[in-house]
RODO-2510 file (C-alpha; in nm, 4 decimals, decimal comma):
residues 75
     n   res          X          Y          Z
     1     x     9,4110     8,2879     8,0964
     2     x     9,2892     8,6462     7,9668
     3     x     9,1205     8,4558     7,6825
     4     x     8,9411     8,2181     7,8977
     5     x     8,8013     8,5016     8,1019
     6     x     8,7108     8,7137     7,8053
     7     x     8,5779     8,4082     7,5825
     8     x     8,3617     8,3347     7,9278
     9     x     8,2122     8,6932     7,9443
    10     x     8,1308     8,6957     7,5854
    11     x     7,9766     8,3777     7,6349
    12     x     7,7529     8,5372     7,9691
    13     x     7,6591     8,8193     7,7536
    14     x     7,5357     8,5960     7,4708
    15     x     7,3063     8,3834     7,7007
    16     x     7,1836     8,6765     7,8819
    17     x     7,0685     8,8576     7,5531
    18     x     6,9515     8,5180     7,3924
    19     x     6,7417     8,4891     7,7612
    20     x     6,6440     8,8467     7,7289
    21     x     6,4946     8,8327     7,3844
    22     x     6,2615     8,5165     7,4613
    23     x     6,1168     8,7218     7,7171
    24     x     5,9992     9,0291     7,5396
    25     x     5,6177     9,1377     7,7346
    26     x     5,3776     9,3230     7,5303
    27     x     5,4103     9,5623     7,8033
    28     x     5,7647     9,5582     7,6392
    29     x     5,6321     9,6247     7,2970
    30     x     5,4117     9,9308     7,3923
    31     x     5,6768    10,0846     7,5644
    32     x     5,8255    10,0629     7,2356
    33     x     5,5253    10,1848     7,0843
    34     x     5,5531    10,4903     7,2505
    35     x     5,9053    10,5810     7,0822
    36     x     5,8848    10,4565     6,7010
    37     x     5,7394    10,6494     6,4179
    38     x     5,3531    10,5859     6,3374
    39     x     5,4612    10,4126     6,0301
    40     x     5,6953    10,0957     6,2505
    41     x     5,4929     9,7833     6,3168
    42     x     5,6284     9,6674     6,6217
    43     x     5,5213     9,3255     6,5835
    44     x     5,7511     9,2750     6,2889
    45     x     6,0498     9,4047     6,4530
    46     x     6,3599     9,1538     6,4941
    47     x     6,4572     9,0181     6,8550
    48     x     6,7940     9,2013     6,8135
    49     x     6,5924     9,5426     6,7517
    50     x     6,3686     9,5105     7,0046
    51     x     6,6451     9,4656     7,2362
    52     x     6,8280     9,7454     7,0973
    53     x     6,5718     9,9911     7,1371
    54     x     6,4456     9,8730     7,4982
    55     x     6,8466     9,9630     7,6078
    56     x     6,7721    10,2798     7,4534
    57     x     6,4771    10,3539     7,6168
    58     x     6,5572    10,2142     7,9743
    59     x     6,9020    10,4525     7,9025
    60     x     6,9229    10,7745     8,0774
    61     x     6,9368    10,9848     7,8339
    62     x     6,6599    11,2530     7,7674
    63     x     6,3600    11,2008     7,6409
    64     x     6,4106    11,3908     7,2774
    65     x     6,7717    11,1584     7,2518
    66     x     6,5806    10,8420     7,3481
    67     x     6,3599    10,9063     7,0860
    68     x     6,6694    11,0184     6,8201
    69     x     6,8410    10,6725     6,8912
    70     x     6,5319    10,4480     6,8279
    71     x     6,4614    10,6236     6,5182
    72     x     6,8459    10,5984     6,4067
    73     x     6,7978    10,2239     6,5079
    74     x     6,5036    10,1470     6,3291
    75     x     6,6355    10,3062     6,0126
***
């Protein structure tokens, strides 16, 4: 029974970062903008980094850590 529950949730999680990554906005990509080095094209970042660095930045960390992860993401 655990398995079925935790196969389910892994499943949920999938979907809902599959559904998450067709959606990225531009507004999406300039808030990413706004974090990456000068020398990052946006554009040509991957679905899975794009969605790693969004969680960063919608995280509550600080500004200055926000700006450590995406730059230890992007690396």
């Amino acid at each position: 029974m655990k398995r079925i529950i935790a196969t389910s949730a892994l499943a949920l999680v999938t979907l809902a970062g599959a559904a998450q990554a067709a959606s990225v906005t531009s507004a999406d990509l300039h808030a990413i903008s706004n974090y990456v080095p000068n020398n990052v094209a946006v554009e040509d970042l991957s679905d899975t980094q794009v969605l790693k660095v969004l969680n960063a930045i919608h995280s509550g960390d600080s500004e200055g850590e926000k700006r450590q992860i995406v730059r230890a993401l992007l690396k």
